[in-house]
N, C-alpha and C positions, 0 to 999 in steps of 0.2 A: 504494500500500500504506500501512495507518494504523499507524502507531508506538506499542506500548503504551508508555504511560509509566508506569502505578500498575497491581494486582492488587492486590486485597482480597478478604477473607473473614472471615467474622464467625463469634467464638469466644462462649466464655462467661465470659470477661472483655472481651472488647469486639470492637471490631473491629479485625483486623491490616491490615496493608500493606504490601507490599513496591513500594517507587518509586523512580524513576528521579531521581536527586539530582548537580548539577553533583561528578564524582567518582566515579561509582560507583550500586549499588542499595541503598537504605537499606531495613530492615525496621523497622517500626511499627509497638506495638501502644497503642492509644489513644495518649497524648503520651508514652510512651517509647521512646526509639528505639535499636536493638538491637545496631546494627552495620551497616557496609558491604560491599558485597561485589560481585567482577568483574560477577556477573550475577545474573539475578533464579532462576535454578535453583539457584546456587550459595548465594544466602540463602535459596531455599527449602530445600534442602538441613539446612542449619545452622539451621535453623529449627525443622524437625520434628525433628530428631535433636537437640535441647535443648540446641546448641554456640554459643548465641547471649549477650550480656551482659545477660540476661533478669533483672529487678526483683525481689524477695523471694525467693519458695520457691515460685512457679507453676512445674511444669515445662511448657514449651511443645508438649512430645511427646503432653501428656495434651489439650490443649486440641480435639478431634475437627478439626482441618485437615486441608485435602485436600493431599496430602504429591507431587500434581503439578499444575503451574501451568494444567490443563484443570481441575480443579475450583475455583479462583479466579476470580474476574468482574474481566478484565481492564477499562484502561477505554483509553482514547484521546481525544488534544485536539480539544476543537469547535472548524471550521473557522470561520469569521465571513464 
């Protein structure tokens, strides 16, 4: 079985991310990073519901994301 490690999905300020970071799930949107959290539902969670340390006066709710981790393009580490 492949381990996601990162989910992205691209907004109309850039692209987000929620990844898996020694700690926890960090959420990212372009180079700001938003908060950690148990798990990557639980940042998506607090994510689309605008509960995040989100940068200026974007709300994150407006940004059209897919508010379940099926409409993110998970991704997983290339084997070598």
């Amino acid at each position: 079985m492949e381990t996601i490690v990162r989910y992205t999905h691209a907004s109309r300020v850039g692209t987000c991310r929620i990844e898996w970071h020694a700690g926890g799930w960090q959420i990212w949107c372009e180079d700001d990073m938003l908060g950690t959290y148990h798990s990557p539902a639980a940042a998506l969670d607090n994510l689309c519901g605008g509960h995040t340390d989100w940068p200026g006066t974007t709300d994150p709710s407006t940004l059209g994301l897919a508010d379940e981790l099926s409409g993110w393009k998970a991704w997983t580490p290339r084997r070598s």
